[in-house]
C-alpha positions as CSV (number, residue, x, y, z in Angstrom):
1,X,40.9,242.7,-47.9
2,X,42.9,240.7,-45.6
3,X,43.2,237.7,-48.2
4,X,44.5,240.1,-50.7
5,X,47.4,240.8,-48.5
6,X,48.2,237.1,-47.3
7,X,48.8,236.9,-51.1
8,X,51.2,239.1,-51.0
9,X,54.9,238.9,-50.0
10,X,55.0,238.6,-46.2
11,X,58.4,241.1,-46.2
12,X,56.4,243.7,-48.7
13,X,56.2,247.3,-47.2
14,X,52.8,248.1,-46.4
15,X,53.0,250.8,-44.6
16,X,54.9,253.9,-44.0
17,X,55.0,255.8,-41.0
18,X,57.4,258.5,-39.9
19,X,59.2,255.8,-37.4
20,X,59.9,253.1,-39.4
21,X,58.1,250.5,-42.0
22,X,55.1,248.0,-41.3
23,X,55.6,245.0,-43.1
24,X,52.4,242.8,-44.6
25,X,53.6,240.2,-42.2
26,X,53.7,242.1,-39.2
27,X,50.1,243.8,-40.1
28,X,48.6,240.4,-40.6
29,X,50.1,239.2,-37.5
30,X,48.7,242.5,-35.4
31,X,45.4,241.8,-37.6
32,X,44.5,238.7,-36.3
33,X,45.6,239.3,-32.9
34,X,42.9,242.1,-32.7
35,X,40.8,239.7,-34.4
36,X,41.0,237.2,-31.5
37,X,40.3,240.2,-29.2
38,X,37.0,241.1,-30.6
39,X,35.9,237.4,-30.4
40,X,37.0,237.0,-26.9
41,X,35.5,240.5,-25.6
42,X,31.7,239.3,-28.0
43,X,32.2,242.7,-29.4
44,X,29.1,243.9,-31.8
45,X,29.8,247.6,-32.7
46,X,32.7,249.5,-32.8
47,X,33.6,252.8,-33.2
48,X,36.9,253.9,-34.5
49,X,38.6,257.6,-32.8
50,X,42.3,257.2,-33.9
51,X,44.6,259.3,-35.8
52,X,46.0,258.5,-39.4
53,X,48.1,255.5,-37.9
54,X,48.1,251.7,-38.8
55,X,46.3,250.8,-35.8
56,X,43.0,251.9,-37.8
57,X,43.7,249.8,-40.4
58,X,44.3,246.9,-38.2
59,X,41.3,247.4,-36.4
60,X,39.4,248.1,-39.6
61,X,40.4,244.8,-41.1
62,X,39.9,243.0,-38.3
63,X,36.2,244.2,-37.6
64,X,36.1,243.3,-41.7
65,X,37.2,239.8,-41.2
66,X,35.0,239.1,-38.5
67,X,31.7,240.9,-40.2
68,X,31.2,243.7,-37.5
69,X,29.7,247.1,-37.8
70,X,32.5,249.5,-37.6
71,X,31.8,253.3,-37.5
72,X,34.8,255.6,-38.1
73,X,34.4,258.9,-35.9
74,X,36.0,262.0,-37.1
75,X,38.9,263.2,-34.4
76,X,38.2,267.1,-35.3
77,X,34.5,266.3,-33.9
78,X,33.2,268.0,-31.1
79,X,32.3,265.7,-27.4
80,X,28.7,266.6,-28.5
81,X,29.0,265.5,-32.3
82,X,30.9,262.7,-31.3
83,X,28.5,261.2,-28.1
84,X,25.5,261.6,-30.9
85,X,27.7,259.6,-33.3
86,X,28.5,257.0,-30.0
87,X,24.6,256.9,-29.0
88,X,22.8,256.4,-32.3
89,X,24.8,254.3,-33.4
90,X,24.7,251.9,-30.7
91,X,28.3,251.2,-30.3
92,X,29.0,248.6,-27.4
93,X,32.9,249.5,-27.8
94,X,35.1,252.6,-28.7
95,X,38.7,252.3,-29.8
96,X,40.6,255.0,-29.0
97,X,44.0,256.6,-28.0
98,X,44.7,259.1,-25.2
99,X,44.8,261.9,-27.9
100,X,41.5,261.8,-27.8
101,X,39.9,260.6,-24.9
102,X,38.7,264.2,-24.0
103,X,35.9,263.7,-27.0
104,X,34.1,260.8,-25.3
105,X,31.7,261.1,-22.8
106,X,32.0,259.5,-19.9
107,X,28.5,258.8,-19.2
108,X,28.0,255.7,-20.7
109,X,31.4,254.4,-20.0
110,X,31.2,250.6,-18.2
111,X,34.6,249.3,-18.7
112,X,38.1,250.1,-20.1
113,X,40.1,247.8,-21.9
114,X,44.4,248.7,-22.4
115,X,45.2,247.0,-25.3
116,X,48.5,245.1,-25.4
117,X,50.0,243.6,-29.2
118,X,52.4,245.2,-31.9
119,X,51.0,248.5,-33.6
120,X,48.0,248.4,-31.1
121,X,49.8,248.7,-27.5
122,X,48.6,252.6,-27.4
123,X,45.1,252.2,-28.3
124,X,42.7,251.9,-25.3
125,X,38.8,250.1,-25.8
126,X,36.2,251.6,-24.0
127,X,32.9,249.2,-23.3
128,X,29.7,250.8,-23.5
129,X,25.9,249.9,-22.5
130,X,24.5,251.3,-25.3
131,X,21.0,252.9,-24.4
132,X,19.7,251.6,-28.0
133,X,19.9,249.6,-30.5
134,X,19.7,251.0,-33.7
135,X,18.2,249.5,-36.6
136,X,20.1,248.3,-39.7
137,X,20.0,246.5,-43.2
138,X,21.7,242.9,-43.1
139,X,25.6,242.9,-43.6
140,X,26.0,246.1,-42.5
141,X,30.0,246.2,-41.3
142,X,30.6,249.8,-42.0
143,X,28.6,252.9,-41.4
144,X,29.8,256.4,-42.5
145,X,28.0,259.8,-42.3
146,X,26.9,261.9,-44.5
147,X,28.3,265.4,-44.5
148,X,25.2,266.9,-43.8
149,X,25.5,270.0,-45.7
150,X,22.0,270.8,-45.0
151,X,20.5,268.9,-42.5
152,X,21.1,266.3,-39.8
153,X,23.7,263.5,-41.1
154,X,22.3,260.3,-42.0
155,X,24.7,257.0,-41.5
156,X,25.1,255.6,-44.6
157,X,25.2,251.2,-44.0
158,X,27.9,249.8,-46.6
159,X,28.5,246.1,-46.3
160,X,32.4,245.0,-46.9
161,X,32.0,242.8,-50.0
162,X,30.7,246.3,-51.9
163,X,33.5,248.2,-50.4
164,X,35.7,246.2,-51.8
165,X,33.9,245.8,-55.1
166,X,34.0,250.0,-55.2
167,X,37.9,250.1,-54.9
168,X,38.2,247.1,-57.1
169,X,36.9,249.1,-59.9
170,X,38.8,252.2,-59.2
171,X,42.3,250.0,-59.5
172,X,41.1,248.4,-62.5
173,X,40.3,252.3,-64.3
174,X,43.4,253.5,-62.6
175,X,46.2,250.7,-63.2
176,X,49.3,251.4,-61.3
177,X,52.7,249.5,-60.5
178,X,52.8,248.8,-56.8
179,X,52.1,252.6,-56.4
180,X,53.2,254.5,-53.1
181,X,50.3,256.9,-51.6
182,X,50.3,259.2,-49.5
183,X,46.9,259.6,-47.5
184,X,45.9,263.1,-47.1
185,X,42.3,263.0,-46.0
186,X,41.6,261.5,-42.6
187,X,41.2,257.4,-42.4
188,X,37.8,258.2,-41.2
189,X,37.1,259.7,-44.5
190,X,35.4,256.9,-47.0
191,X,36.9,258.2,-49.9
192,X,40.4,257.9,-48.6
193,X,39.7,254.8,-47.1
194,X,38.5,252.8,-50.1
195,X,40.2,254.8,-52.9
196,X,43.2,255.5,-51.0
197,X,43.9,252.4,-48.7
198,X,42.0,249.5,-50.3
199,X,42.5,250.0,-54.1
200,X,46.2,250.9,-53.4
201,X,46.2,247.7,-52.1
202,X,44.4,246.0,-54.3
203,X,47.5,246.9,-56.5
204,X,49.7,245.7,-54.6
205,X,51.3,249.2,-53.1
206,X,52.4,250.9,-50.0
207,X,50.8,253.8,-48.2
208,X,52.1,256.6,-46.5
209,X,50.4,257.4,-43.3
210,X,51.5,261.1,-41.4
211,X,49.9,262.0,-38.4
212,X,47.3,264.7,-39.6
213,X,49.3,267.0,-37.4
214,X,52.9,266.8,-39.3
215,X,50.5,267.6,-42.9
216,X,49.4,270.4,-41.7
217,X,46.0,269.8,-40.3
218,X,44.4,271.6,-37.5
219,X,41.2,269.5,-36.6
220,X,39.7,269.0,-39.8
221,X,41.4,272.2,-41.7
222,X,44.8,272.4,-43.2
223,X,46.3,275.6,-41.7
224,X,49.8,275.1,-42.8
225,X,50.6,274.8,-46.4
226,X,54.7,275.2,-45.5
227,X,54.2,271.4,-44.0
228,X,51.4,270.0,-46.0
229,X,54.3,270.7,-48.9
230,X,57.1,269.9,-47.0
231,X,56.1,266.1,-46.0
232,X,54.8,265.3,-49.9
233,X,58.0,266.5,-50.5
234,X,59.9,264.5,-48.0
235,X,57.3,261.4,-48.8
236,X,57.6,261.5,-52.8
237,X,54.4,259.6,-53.0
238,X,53.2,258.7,-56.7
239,X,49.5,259.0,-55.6
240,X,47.0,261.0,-53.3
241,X,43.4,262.4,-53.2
242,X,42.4,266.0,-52.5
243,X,39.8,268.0,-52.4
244,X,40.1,271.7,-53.7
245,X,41.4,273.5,-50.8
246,X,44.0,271.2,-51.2
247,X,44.8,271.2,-54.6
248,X,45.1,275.2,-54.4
249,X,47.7,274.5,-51.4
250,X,49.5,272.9,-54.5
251,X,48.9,275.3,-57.1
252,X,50.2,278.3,-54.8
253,X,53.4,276.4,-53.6
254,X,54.7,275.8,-57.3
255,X,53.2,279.1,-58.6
256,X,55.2,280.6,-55.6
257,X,58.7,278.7,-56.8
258,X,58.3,276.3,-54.8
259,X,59.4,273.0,-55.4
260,X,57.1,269.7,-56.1
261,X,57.8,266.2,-56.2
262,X,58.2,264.8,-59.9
263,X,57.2,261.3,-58.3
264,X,53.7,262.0,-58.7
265,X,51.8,260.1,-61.4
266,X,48.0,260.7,-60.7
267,X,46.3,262.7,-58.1
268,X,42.7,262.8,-57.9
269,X,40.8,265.6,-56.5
270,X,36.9,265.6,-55.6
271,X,34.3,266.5,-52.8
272,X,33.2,269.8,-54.2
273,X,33.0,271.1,-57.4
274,X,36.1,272.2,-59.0
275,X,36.8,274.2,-61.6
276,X,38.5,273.5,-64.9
277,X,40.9,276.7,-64.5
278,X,42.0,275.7,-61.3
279,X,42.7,272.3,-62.8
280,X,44.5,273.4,-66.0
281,X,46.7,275.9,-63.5
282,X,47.4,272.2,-61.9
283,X,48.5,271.1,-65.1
284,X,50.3,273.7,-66.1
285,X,52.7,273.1,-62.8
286,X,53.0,269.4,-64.2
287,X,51.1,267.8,-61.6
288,X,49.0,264.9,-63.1
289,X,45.0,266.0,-61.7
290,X,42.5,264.1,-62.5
291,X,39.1,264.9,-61.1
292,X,36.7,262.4,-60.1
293,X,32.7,262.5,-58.9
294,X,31.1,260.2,-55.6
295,X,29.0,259.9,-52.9
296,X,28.7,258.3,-49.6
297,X,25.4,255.8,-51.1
298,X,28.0,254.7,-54.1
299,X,30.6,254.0,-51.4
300,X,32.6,256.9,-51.8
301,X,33.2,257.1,-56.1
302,X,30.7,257.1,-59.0
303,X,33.4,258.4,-62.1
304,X,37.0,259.4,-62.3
305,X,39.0,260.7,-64.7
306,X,42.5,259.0,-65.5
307,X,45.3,259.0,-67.6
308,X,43.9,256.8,-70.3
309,X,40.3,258.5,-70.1
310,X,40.4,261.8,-69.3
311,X,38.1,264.7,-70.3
312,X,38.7,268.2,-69.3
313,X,35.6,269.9,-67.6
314,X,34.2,266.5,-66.2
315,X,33.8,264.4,-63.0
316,X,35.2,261.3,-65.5
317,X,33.8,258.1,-67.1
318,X,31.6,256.4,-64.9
319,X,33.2,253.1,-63.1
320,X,31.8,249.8,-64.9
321,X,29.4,248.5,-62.3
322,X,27.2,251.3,-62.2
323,X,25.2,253.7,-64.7
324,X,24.1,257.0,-64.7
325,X,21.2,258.9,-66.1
326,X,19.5,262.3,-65.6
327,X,16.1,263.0,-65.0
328,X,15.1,266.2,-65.0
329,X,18.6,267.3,-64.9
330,X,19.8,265.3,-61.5
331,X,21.7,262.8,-61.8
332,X,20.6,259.1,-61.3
333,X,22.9,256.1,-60.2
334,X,21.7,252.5,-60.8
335,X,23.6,249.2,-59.6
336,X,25.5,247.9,-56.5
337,X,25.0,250.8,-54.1
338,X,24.6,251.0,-50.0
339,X,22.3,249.3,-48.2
340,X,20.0,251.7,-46.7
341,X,20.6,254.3,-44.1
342,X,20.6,253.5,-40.4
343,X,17.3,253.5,-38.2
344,X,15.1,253.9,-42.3
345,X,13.7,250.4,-43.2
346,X,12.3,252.0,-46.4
347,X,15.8,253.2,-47.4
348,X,16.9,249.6,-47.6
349,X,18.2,247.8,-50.7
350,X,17.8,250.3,-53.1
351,X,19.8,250.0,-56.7
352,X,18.5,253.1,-57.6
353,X,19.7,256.3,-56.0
354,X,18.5,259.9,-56.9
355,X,21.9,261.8,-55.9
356,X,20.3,265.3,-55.7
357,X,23.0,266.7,-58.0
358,X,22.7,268.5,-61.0
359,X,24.3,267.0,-64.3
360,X,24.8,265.8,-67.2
361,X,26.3,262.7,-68.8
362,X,27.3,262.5,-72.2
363,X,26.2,259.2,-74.3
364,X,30.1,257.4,-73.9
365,X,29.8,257.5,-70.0
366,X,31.6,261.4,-68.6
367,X,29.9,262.9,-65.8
368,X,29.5,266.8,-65.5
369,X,28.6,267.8,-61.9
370,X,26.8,271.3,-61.8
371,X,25.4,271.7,-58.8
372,X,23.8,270.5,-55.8
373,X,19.7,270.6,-56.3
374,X,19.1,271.4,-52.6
375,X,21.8,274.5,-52.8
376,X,20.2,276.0,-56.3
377,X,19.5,279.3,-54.9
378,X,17.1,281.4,-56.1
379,X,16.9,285.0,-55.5
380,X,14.2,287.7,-54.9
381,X,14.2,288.3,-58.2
382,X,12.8,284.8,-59.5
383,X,16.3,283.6,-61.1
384,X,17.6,280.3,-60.2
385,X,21.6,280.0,-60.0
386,X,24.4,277.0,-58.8
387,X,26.2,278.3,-56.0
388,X,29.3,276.1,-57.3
389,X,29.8,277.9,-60.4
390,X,30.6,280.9,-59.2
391,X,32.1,279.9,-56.1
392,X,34.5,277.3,-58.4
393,X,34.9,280.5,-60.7
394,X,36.0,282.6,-57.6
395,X,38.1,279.8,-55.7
396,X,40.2,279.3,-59.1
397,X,41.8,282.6,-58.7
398,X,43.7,281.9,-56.1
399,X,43.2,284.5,-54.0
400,X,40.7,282.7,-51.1
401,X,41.1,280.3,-49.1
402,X,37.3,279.9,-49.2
403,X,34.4,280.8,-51.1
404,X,30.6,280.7,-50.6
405,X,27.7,282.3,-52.4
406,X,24.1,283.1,-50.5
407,X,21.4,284.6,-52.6
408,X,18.0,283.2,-51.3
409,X,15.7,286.1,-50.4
410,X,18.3,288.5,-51.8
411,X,17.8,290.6,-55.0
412,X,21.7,289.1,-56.3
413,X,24.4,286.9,-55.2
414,X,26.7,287.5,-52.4
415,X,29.7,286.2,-51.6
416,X,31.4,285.3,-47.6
417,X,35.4,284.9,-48.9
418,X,38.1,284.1,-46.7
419,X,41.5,285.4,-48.2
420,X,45.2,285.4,-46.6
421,X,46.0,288.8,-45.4
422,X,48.5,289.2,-48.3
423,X,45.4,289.3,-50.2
424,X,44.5,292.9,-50.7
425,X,40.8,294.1,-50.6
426,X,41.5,296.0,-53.9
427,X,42.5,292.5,-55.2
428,X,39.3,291.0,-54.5
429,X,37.1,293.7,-55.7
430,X,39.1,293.1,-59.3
431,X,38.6,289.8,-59.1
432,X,34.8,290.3,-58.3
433,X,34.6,293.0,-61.6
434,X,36.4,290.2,-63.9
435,X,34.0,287.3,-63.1
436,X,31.1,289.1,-63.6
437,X,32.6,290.6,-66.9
438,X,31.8,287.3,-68.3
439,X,28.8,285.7,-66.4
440,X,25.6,286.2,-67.1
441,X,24.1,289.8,-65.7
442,X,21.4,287.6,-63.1
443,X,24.9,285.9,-62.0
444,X,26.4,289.0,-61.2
445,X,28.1,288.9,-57.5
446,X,26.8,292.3,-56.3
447,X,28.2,292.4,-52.4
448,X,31.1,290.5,-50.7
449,X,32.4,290.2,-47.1
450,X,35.5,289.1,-45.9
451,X,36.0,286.8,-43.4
452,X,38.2,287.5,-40.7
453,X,38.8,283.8,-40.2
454,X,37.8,280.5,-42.3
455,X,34.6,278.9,-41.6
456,X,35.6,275.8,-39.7
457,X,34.2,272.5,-38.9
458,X,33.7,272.5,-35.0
459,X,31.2,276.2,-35.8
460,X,29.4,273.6,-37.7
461,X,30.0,275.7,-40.9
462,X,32.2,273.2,-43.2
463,X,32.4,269.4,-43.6
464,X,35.0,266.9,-43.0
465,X,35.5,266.5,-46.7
466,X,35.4,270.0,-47.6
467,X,31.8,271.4,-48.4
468,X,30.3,274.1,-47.0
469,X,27.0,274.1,-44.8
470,X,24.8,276.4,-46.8
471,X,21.9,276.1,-44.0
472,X,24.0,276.9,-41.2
473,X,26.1,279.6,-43.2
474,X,22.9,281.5,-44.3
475,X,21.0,281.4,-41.4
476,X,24.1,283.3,-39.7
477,X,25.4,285.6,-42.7
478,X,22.3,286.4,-44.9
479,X,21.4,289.4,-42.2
480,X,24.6,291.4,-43.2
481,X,23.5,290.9,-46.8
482,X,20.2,292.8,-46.7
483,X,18.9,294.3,-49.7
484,X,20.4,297.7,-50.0
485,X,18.2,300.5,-51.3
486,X,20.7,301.7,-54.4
487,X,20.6,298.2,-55.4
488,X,19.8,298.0,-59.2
């Protein structure tokens, strides 16, 4: 990535922060200086804890040039989550700012490093004796982890040269004019790093970074919809990526009269299934949606749609260096992909990936995602159902916050919402009666409970990117949802 931007103007605007502008220039500059750093100090693996803030990216790009293993870690993780992260991964340094010191342990700790340098004189390094090495596939310079919706989180090994080829191809499907984007999702989010960052790069635009805090964010949870809309107000970006909770923050402020910037010209929305009524209610508020379809193995995005290809009621076309086919209704993805997952030899150099969701493609190239295969519940009664469907059904009213369906070992769904107390109960049971007006009678959603507070990331309930942990979230709700005797 760095050579694209020594290409570039040295006095272009790469970066936006709330105190000022980072020229290419002066990131180069900061770059290389980090670069020299990481030679001097031997540094093998590093692990990332900053906030949205153009230190990352320096020290991203640097650890790029210089073919290191970089792991992002997620500042809304717990010390526990985080010391896993620290110990499997085998980092030998941790960048850091004082923000977050409080999530690394201290028990490893041999040396700290205060870093001096333009955009990097906050960040701190601390040097680690890793207790293990892990093991992992040739060229591996990035490793992300999987959300784990239903199990233990595997690190997914992605070498930089497919990175790059990944938001290539997204900039090539997306063409924009030096476009200005605002990053929503945290840095240590893949899809906001590669689709977001790298391809806005790639054509030749500036991006907007906002500590998490002045969007609205809580840890990993947007809590304040007043300031996620006041700073894309305040920013006027032309691009971003959300996921659904974040498109509804959208929908509700301009259903609600509030304004939106007219600045936007394509915002794509993924992680979880979405669905189409919540994106024509987008639409209808003139905000350009287009919804798009990935994983973590693909580096981040499989299909999008766009301007030029767009397809109501799909993930989008699939990129050009890949393919996708269904067998027996999951989807398949064939071509460049990851390397293998860390401390799995067998996993390594695959260029064929069973995704584990349910789909379909059509024969010119459009994705539709159904389902995850691992959450198809399937209740007492024999009848197998998609969680999503309902819950995208549910979520599109715009009444919750958040929605999730349980079912297994239960004679009908049930659904755990979380609504804002302006929501009335009497709301939600009409909004129960009118979904299952039109869904099948198996479908129907036949109890409800009401959360008193959303399911959060640190209970180990929802993912960084927005997915819920149906493991964890049954094995702690499906009690309250026992089959009831009047049940018919």
């Amino acid at each position: 990535m760095l050579e694209i931007l020594k290409a570039r103007d040295p006095n272009d605007a790469l970066i936006h922060t709330p105190t000022g502008v980072v020229s290419c220039a002066q990131f180069i500059q900061a770059t290389n200086e980090v670069k020299q750093w990481l030679m001097t100090q031997q540094v093998r693996q590093i692990g990332l804890l900053l906030d949205n803030e153009p230190a990352w990216l320096v020290w991203d790009l640097a650890a790029q040039e210089l073919g290191l293993c970089l792991v992002p870690l997620p500042t809304f993780f717990s010390t526990e989550q985080t010391s896993h992260i620290v110990a499997t991964a085998g980092l030998t340094h941790v960048v850091f700012s004082d923000a977050y010191a409080g999530l690394l342990s201290d028990g490893l700790q041999c040396h700290e490093h205060t870093m001096t340098g333009d955009l990097v004189a906050h960040c701190k390094v601390r040097q680690l004796e890793p207790a293990a090495q892990p093991l992992l596939p040739d060229n591996t310079h990035k490793i992300t982890f999987t959300s784990g919706s239903t199990g233990t989180p595997k690190g997914v090994c992605l070498s930089s040269e497919h990175s790059v080829l990944v938001a290539g191809a997204i900039a090539g499907r997306v063409p924009q004019d030096k476009p200005k984007h605002l990053c929503t999702l945290p840095l240590s989010t893949l899809l906001e790093n590669l689709a977001g960052i790298y391809q806005t790069w790639i054509q030749q635009g500036t991006v907007i970074l906002l500590p998490l805090a002045e969007l609205g964010f809580d840890g990993g949870r947007l809590t304040s919809f007043p300031l996620f809309i006041e700073a894309i107000n305040q920013t006027q970006p032309n691009s971003m990526i959300t996921v659904p909770a974040l498109l509804m923050a959208l929908v509700h402020a301009g259903q609600a009269g509030m304004p939106l910037p007219d600045s936007f010209t394509f915002v794509a929305v993924g992680g979880a299934r979405v669905a189409p009524s919540l994106v024509e209610q987008a639409a209808a508020l003139g905000l350009p949606i287009y919804e798009g379809y990935g994983l973590s193995e693909a580096a981040s995005v499989v299909s999008i749609n766009t301007p030029q290809q767009n397809r109501a009621g799909t993930s989008g076309k699939v990129l050009d260096h890949i393919t996708v086919s269904v067998e027996q209704g999951e989807l398949i993805v064939e071509g460049p992909l990851f390397l293998g997952y860390m401390n799995q030899p067998n996993s390594w150099g695959q260029t064929r990936y069973a995704t584990g969701d349910l789909g379909e493609v059509s024969t010119d190239g459009y994705v539709q995602v159904l389902g995850r295969k691992s959450n198809l519940l399937i209740t007492s009664l024999g009848r197998n159902i998609a969680p999503e469907w309902l819950e995208g059904e549910l979520f599109a009213s715009g009444l919750f916050a958040q929605c999730v369906i349980l079912g297994n070992d239960l004679p009908y769904c049930a659904a755990l919402l979380f609504a804002p107390a302006s929501v009335s109960d009497e709301q939600i049971v009409s909004c129960i009666q009118t979904l299952n007006a039109r869904i099948p009678e198996y479908a129907h959603v036949k109890r409800w409970l009401r959360l008193d507070c959303p399911l959060a990331v640190e209970q180990g309930f929802w993912t960084e990117n927005g997915r819920p942990k149906r493991l964890a979230i049954a094995q702690a709700f499906t009690e309250q949802f026992n089959p009831i005797e009047d049940y018919q």
